[in-house]
N, C-alpha and C positions, 0 to 999 in steps of 0.2 A: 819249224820246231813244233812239238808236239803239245800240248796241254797237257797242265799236271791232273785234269780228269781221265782225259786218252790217254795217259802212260801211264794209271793206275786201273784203266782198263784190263789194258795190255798183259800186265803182271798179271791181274785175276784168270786172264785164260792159259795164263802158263801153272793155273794149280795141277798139280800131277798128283797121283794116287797117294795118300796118306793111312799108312794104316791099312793101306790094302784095297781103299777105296778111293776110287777116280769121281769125284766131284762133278768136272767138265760138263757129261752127256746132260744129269741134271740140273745143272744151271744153265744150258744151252736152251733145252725142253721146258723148261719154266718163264723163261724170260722172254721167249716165243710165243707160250699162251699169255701173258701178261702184253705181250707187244699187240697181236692178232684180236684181244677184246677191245679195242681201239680200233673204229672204222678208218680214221682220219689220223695223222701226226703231221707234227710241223718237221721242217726239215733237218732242225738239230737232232730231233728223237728219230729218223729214220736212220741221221748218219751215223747215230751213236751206237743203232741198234746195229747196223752192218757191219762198222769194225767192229765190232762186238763178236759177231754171228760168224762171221768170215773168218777169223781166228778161232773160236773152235771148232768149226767146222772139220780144220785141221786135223784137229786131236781126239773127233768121239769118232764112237763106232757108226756099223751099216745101219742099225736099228732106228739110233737114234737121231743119226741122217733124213731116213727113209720119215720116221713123224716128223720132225721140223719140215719136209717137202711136201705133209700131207697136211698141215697144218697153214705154211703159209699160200699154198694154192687157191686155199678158200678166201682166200683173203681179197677184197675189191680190189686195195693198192700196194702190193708186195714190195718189198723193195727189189728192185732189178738188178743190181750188182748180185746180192743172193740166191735170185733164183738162177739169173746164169750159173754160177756156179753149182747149183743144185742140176740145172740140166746138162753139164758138165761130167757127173755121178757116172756112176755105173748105172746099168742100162734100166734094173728095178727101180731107181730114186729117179735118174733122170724120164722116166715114163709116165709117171706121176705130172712131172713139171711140164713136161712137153704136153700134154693134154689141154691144157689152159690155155687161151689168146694170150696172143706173146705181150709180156709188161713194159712202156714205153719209158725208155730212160727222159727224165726232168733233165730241161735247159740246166746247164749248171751256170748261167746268168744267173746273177741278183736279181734285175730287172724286172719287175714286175707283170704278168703277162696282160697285154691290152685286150683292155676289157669291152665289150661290143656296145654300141652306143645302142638303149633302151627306145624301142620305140611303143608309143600306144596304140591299139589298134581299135575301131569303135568294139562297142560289146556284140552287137551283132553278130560280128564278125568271129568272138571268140568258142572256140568250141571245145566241148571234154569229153572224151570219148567215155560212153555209158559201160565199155568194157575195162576201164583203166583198173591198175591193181594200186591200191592206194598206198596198199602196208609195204610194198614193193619199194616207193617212194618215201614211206617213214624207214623201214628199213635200210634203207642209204644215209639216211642223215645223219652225221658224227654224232657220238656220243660218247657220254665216260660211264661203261660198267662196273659195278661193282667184280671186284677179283673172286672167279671161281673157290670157294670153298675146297676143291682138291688140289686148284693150284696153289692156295696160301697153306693148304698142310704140307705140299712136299715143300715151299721156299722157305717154309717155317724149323719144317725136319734138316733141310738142308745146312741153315744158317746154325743151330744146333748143335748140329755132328763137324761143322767147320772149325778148325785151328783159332788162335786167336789171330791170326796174321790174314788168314783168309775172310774172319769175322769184319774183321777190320775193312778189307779190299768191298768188301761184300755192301756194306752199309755206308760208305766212302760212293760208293758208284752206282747202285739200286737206281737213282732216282734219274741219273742221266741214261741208263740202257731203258726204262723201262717207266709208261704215263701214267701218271695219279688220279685213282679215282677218285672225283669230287664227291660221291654221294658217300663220303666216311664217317663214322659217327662223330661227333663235336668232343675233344677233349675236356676235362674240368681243371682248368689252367686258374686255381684259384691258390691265395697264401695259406687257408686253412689245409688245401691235399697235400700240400710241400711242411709242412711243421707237423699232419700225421703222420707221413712218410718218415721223416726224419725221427721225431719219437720213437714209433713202432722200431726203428734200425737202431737205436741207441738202446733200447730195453733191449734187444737181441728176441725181438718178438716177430717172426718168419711171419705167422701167420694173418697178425692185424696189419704188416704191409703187404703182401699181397691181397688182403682184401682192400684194404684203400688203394692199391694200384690196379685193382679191377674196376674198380668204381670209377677212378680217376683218366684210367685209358680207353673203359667202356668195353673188356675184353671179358673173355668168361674165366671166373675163377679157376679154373686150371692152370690156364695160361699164364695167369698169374702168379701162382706157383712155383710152377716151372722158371721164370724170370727170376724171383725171389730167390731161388736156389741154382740159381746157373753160376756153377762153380769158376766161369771164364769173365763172367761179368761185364762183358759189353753190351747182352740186350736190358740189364739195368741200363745200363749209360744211355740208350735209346730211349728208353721209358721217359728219363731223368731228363733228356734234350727237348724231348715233346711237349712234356709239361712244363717246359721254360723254368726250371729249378735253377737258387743260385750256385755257384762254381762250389762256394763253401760248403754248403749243404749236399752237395754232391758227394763230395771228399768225406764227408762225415759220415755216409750212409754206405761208400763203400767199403769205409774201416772195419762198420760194426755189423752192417746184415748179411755176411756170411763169411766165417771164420776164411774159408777157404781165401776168399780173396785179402780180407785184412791181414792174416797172419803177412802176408809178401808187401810191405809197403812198396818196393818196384814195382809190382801189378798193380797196387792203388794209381802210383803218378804215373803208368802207363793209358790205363783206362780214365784220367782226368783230361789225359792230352788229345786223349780221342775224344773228348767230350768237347775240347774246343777245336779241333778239326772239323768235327761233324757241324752241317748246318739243320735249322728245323725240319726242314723241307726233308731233307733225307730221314729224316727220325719219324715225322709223321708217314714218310713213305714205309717203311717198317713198321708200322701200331696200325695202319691202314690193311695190311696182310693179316697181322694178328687179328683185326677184328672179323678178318672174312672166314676165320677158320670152320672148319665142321662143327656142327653142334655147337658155337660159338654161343653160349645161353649168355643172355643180358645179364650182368649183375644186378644185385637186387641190394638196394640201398638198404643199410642198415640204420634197424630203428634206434631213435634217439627219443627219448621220455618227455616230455612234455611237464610232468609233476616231481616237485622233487622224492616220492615217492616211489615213485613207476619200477625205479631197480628193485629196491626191497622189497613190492610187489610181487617183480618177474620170479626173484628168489625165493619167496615163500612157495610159491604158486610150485616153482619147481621141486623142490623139496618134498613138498606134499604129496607130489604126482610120484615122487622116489621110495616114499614109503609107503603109497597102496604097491606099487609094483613087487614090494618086497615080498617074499615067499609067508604063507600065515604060520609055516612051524616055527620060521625062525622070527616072525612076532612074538608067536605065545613063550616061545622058550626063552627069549630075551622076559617076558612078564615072570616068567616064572623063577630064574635069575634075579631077578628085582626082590624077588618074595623072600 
């Protein structure tokens, strides 16, 4: 029997054209360059990625066959159900694949493979060749990269122009097709960003939560924006998950920061139930993309006053700079009105 993560797999790759657009090729091609910036995976994230891969393999085009064959060849350890199948192709995609040392299928034993008994050898004896390539050997060593900047605008674009049904499949399964890069920015998981957040969404004020959810997700205030006004309302709920916000304050902030969704209470305790569906992990795997986006500028913490004067400061200051800018006819002519 299948796991209810494999059989929300499944459904994701039977999304078909909506609107005239077929989804498939790019979520294929994304979750590919997302797989491939990983040297190393353990073997639930290989299997996940194969059923994954192999099903739509099915359903996209030659194009976008043809880069997922040019994409996973480079790869040290491809998965080999896949490439078979890729050398499989028509003779353009399969000639790609066939170029490569063929990839050895893994024991599908549990069994741990025996490991050779260490021996010492005097130093003498040890030698390193003055021609070794060093970077050759750092470059093999697993790593977790940071998500290409072009691939988190298109999974960014993608998840955007998705349904809510596919929104849903999309964020539900991210983290199992596809490994998290450690080096993310640190959330601000604190009770003061959860009580601005909620504020800001109860005054019906867009734009002081998206700035505190910029600050708070460490994404650049566009992006934030964009969130605050996503008329479907599930990359709130992500935001919302990440920052470990409670259920209540969730429901309150979908009511009121953007009419679109409040007006449909169905859509609120729709997107609350996804809210308890979803685990962190999946939620930071989505704020992990947003952070990688293009031009992802850092937000820039907003100043807070020090004196209890500093606003009425800011304010005069401002004011003042409002009235030299003012035109000097319609100074004097304002004087001369006076007279």
């Amino acid at each position: 029997m299948e796991s209810a993560s494999l059989s929300n797999l499944i459904h994701l790759t039977r999304l078909g054209p909506r609107g005239g657009v077929d989804m498939r090729p790019t979520l294929l091609r994304v979750l590919t360059d997302l797989y491939v910036q990983k040297l190393a995976h353990t073997p639930d994230e290989e299997r996940h990625y194969t059923e994954l891969a192999l099903r739509l393999l099915d359903a996209v085009d030659v194009p976008t066959r043809a880069a997922v064959a040019s994409r996973l060849v480079r790869h040290l350890s491809p998965p080999p159900r896949v490439i078979d199948k890729l050398a499989a192709d028509l003779p353009e995609i399969a000639a790609a694949v066939r170029a490569r040392p063929p990839v050895k299928h893994k024991p599908q034993s549990s069994e741990p493979a025996p490991q050779p008994v260490a021996t010492t050898a005097p130093a003498a004896q040890v030698q390193i060749p003055e021609t070794e390539d060093h970077s050759q050997v750092a470059a093999s060593a697993p790593r977790h990269d940071a998500i290409a900047p072009d691939i988190a605008t298109e999974l960014n674009d993608l998840f955007f122009a998705a349904t809510a049904e596919e929104r849903r499949l999309i964020v539900l399964n991210l983290e199992i097709a596809t490994p998290m890069p450690l080096d993310r920015a640190p959330l601000g998981r604190d009770a003061t960003s959860g009580r601005q957040l909620e504020a800001a969404a109860l005054a019906r004020n867009r734009e002081d939560f998206a700035q505190t959810l910029a600050r708070s997700l460490q994404i650049s205030p566009a992006q934030a924006r964009r969130i605050a006004g996503d008329a479907l309302g599930e990359s709130i709920v992500v935001a919302a998950k990440a920052l470990a916000l409670p259920r209540d304050v969730v429901y309150r902030i979908l009511l009121f920061v953007n009419t679109a969704i409040g007006h449909s209470v169905e859509r609120v305790h729709t997107l609350a139930t996804l809210y308890d569906e979803m685990n962190v992990q999946a939620a930071e795997h989505m704020v992990a993309i947003w952070q990688a986006l293009q031009g992802n500028e850092q937000p820039v913490a907003r100043h807070r006053p020090l004196n209890w004067n500093d606003e009425a400061r800011a304010r005069t200051r401002t004011a003042t700079a409002a009235v030299r800018r003012a035109p000097a006819a319609q100074r004097s002519g304002d004087r001369r009105s006076a007279s």
